[in-house]
C-alpha positions in Angstrom: -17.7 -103.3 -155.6 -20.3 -106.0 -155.6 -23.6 -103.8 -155.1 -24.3 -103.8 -159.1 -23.1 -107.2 -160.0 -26.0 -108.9 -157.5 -28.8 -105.7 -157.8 -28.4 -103.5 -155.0 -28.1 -100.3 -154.2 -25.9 -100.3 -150.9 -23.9 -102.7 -149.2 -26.7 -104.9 -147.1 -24.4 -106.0 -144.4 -22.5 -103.5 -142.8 -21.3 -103.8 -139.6 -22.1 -100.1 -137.7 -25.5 -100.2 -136.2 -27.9 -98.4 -138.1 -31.4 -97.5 -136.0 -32.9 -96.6 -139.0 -32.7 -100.2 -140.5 -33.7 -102.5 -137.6 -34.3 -106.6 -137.9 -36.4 -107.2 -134.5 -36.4 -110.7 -134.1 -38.9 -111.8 -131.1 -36.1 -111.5 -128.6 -35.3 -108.3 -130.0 -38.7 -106.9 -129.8 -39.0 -108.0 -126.3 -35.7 -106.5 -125.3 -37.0 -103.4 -126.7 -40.2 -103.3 -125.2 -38.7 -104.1 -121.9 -36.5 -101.3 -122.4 -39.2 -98.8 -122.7 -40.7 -99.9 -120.0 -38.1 -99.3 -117.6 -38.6 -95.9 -118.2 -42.1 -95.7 -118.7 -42.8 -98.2 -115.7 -39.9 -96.0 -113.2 -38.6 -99.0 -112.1 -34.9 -98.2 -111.5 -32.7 -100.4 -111.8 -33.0 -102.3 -115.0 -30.0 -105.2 -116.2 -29.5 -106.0 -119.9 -27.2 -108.9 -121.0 -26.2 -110.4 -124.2 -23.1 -112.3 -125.9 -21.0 -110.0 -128.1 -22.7 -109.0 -131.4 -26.2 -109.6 -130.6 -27.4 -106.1 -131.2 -27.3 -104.6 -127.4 -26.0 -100.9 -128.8 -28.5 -101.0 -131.9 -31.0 -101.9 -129.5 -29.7 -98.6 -127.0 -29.8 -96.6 -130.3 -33.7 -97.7 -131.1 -34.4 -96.8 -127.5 -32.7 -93.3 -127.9 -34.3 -92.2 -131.4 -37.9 -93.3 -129.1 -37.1 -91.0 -126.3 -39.3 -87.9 -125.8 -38.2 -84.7 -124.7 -39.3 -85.3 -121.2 -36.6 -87.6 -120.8 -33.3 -86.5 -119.8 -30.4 -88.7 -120.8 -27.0 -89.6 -120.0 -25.9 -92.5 -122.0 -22.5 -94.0 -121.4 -20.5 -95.6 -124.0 -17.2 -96.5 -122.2 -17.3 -96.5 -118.7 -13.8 -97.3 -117.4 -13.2 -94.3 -115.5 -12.6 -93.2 -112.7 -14.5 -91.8 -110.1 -14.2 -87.9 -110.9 -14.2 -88.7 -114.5 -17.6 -90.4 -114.0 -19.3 -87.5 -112.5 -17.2 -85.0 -114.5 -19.0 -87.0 -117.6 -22.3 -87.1 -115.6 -22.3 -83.8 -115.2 -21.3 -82.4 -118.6 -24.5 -84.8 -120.4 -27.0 -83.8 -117.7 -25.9 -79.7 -117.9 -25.0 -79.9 -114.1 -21.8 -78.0 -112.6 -19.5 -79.8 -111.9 -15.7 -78.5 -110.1 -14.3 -81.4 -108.6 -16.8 -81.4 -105.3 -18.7 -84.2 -105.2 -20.7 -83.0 -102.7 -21.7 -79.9 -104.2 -22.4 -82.0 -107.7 -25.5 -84.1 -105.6 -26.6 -81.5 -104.4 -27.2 -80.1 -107.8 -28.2 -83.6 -108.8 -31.0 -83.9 -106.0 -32.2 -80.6 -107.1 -32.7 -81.4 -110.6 -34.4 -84.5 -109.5 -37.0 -82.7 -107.8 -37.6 -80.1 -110.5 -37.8 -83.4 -113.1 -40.3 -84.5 -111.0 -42.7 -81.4 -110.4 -42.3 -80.9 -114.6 -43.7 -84.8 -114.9 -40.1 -85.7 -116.7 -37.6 -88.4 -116.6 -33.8 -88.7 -116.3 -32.1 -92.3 -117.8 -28.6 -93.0 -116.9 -27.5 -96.0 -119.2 -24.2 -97.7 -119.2 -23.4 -100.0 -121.8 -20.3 -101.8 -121.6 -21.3 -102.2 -118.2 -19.5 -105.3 -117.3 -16.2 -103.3 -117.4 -17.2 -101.3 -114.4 -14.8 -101.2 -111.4 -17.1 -102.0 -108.2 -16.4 -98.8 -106.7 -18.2 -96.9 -109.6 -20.9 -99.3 -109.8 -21.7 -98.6 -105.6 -21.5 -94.8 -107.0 -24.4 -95.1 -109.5 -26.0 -97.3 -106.7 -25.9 -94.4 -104.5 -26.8 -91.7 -107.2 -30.4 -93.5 -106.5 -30.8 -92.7 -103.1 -31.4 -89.7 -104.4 -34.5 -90.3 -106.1 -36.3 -90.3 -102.9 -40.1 -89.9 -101.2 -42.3 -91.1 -104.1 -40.4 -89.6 -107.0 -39.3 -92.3 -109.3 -37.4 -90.0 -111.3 -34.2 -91.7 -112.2 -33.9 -94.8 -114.2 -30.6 -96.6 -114.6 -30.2 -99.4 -117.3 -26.8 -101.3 -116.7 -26.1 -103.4 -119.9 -23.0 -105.7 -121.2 -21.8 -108.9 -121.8 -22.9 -112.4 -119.3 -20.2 -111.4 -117.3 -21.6 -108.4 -115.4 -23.6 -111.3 -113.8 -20.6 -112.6 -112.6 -19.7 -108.7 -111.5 -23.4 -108.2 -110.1 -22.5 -111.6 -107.7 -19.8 -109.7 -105.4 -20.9 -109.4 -102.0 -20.3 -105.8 -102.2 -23.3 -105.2 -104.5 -25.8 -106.8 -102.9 -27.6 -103.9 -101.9 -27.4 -102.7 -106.0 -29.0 -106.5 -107.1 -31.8 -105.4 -104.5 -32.4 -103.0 -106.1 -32.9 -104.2 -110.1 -36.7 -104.3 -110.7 -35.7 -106.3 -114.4 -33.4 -108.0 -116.1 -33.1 -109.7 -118.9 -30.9 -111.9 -121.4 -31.2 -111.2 -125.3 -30.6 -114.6 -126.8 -29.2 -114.9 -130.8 -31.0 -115.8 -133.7 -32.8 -119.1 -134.4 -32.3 -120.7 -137.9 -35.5 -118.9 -139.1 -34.9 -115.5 -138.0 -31.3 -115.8 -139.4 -32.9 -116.3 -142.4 -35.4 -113.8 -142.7 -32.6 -111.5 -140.5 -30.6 -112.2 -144.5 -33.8 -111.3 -146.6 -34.6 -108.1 -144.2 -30.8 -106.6 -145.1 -31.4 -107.7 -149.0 -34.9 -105.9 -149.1 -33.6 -102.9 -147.6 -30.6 -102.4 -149.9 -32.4 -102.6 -152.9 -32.1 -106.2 -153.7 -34.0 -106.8 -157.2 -34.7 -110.8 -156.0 -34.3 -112.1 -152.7 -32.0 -114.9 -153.6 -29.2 -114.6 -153.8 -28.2 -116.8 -150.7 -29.4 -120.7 -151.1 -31.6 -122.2 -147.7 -27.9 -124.5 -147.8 -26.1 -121.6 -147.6 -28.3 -119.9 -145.0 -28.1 -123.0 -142.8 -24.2 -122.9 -142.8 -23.8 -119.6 -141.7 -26.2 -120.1 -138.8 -24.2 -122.9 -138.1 -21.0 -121.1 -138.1 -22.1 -117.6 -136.8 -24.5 -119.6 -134.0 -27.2 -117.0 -134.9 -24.6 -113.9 -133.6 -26.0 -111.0 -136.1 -22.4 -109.8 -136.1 -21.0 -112.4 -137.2 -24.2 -112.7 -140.0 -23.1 -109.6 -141.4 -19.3 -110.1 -141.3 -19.9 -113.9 -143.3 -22.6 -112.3 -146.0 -20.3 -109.2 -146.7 -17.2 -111.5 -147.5 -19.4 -114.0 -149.3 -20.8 -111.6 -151.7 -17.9 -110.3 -152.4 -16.3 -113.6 -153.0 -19.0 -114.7 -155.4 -18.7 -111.4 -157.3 -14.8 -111.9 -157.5 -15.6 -115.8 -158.4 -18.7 -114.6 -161.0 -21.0 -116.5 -158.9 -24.8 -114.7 -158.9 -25.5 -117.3 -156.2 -24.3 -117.9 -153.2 -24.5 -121.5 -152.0 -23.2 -123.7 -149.0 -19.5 -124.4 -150.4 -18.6 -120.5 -150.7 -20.1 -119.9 -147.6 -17.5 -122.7 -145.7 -14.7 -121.0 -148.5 -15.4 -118.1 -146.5 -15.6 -119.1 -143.3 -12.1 -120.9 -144.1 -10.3 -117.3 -144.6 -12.1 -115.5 -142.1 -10.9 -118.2 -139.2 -8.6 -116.8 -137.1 -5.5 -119.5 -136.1 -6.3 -121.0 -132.7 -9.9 -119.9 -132.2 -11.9 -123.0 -131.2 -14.7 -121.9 -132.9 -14.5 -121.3 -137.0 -15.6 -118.3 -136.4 -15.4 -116.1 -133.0 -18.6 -116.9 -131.0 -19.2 -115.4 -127.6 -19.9 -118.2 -125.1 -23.4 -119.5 -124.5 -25.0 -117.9 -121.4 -24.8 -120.3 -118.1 -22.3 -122.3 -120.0 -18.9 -121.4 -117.9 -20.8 -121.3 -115.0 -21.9 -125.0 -115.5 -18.4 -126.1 -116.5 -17.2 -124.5 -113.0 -20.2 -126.4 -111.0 -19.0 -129.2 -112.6 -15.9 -128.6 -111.5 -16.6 -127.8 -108.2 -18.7 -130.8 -107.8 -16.2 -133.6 -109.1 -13.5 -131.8 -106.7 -16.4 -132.0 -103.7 -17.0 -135.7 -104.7 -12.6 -136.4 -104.2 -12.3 -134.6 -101.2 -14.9 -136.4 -99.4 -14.2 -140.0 -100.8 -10.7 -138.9 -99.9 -11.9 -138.3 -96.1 -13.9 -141.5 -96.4 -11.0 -143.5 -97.2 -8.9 -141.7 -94.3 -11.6 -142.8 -91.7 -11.4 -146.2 -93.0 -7.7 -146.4 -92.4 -8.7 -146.2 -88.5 -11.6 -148.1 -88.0 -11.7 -152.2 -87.6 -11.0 -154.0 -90.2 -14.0 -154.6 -91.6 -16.4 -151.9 -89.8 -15.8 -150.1 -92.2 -16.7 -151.1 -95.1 -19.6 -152.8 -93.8 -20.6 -149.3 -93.1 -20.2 -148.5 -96.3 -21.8 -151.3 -97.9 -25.3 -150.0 -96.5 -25.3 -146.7 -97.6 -23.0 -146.4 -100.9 -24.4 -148.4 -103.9 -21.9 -151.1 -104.9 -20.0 -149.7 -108.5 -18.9 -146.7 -105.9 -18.2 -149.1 -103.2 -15.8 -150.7 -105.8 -14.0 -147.3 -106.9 -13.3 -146.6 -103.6 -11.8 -149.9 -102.6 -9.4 -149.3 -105.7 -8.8 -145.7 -104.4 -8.1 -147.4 -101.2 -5.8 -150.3 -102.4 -4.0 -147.7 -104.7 -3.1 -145.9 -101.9 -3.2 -147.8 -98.4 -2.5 -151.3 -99.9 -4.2 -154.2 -98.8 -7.6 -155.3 -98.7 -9.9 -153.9 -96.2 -13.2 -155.7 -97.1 
């Protein structure tokens, strides 16, 4: 609707991944490289995280279109299944039999294995979505490694989702599996630099006649907004352009872009727009937590022990080794509770 209005030829900002048309920002290309190295380099285990919409599947697509034909390769879009489903899947992508016996399904496994490795080729299990993986299946795949025995660093598996499969990768359970990672890595979002030239690499390859059509203003609020999520990028451009065509506006400045950002807000989201948490940030909030419930329960002990001793033995006690401001909170905590004055 808008493509001849601002010059193009196709709409720039679509949101299905496209392999063909690739911004690598440095984190991107890093990711990437670190990818092909875990199957070049045979080093097993390999554990990619990111927020939601930071490019994880265009990334897996990349690798994919890179592969040779030595590499054999199961990749594994939605991974809630169960256990037969899993190797049933398995089986049917890697052209192994597969009837219900689990047993006899290694066996074929561990055969193909060893012919991968006398014909010098590779076989890549990755899961993406990983994070949605019942423990059970993820101590299967663990397994499907010992396998890959004596020297033959055949089978690579890539596990990649959202920040929480960390948290999912902490169970006691796996700790053999986290043993066994050789990399991970975290795929961060944009900056405000690479959002912008992120903008100018979608104009240029829709067939944008001049490169802008979005004001540096504009640019800066929807980094603001999207928090450098390329998702989210494409989702704010897309209604903006269509916006300015339906508003006859050839540019696109800062106001539209909040106009935008206005309808696309859904009620109740904290955010304007919906931003996957910040890596490490829950987890600090929950130290926190954890640390001002720890700092209660043993001024709450203090003040029980105080109860019992002499009158004053206490709190000279106290005196020498808590710094006075506490000293003073807890003799409120103490009076609030116990009554009295015990200094």
């Amino acid at each position: 609707m808008y493509k001849a209005y601002y010059g193009l030829t196709k709409k720039p900002f679509k949101l299905t991944p496209d392999s063909k048309v690739v911004f690598r920002s440095e984190a991107h290309q890093e990711a990437l490289a670190i990818l092909k190295y875990g199957v070049l380099g045979k080093k097993g285990f390999l554990v990619l995280t990111a927020n939601v919409g930071l490019g994880k599947t265009t990334l897996l697509e990349a690798l994919v279109d890179s592969l040779g034909t030595d590499v054999r390769l199961c990749l594994m879009n939605n991974p809630l299944l169960y256990r037969d489903e899993f190797f049933s899947y398995l089986a049917e992508k890697l052209d192994l039999p597969w009837d219900g016996n689990k047993a006899m399904f290694l066996i074929a496994f561990d055969e193909m294995l060893k012919v991968a490795y006398v014909a010098g080729d590779r076989v890549l299990l990755i899961v993406d979505e990983a994070h949605v993986l019942p423990i059970d299946l993820l101590e299967e795949i663990r397994l499907l490694s010992n396998l890959d025995v004596k020297g033959q660093d055949v089978l690579s598996i890539f596990l990649v989702g959202q920040p929480e499969l960390n948290d999912l990768m902490s169970n006691d359970r796996l700790l053999p599996l986290r043993q066994r990672i050789g990399i991970r890595f975290d795929l961060k979002p944009f900056g405000l630099n690479e959002t912008k030239q992120y903008i100018l690499f979608r104009l240029r390859h829709a067939g944008a006649r001049h490169l802008h059509i979005f004001t540096d203003e504009a640019i800066e609020q929807i980094y603001m907004v999207s928090k450098g999520t390329p998702r989210l990028i494409n989702i704010v451009c897309d209604h903006a352009l269509l916006t300015g065509f339906a508003e006859n506006k050839p540019v696109i400045n800062a106001e539209l872009i909040q106009e935008c950002v206005e309808d696309l807000h859904f009620p109740g989201e904290k955010n304007p727009l919906p931003v996957g948490q910040p890596m490490g940030e829950d987890r600090d909030y929950r130290r926190a937590v954890l640390i001002s419930i720890g700092i209660l329960l043993i001024s709450f002990s203090l003040l029980l022990v105080l109860e019992f001793l002499p009158h004053s033995s206490g709190w000279t006690l106290l005196e020498k080794v808590i710094p006075a401001p506490v000293q003073q909170w807890l003799q409120t905590i103490f009076e609030s509770y116990f009554g009295g004055n015990r200094g």
